[in-house]
C-alpha positions, 0 to 999 in steps of 0.5 A, spaced: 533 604 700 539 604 695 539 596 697 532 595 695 533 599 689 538 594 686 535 589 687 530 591 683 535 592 679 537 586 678 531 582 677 527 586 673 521 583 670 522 575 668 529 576 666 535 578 671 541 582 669 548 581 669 552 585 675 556 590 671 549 592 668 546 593 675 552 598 676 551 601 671 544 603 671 545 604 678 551 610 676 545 612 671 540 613 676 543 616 682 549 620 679 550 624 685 552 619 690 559 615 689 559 610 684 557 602 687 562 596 686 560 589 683 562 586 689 557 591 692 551 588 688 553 581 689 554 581 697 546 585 696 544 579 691 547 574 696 544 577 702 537 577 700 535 569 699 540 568 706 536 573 710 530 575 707 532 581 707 537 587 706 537 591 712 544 592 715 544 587 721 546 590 727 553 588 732 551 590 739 557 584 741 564 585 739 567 582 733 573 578 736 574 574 742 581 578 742 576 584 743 572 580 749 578 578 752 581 586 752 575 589 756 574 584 760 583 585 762 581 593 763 577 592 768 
């Protein structure tokens, strides 16, 4: 849900506001939740046009081929 709001917040009408402005208005809108990074909106602003979408992908296969080779050795 917060994803979506920033990125409304971000493109907001016909203009596009710069990230520290997002953060910001972020802060001012949800002040009981801890406060957002830059980076954290550029990753947002990133994702969307790659995925189409902002939803949290998720890993059902390990991280590492170390991981795979770990299990496959603990059998």
């Amino acid at each position: 849900m917060h994803k979506t709001t920033i990125l409304q917040m971000i493109a907001c009408g016909d203009r596009t506001r710069a990230q520290a402005e997002v953060v910001h208005l972020f802060q001012e809108k949800y002040p009981e939740l801890p406060p957002i990074s830059q980076g954290t909106v550029s990753k947002i602003e990133k994702q969307f046009p790659e995925r189409g979408h902002v939803w949290q992908l998720k890993k059902n296969h390990p991280n590492k081929l170390s991981d795979v080779i770990y299990k496959r050795e603990k059998r």
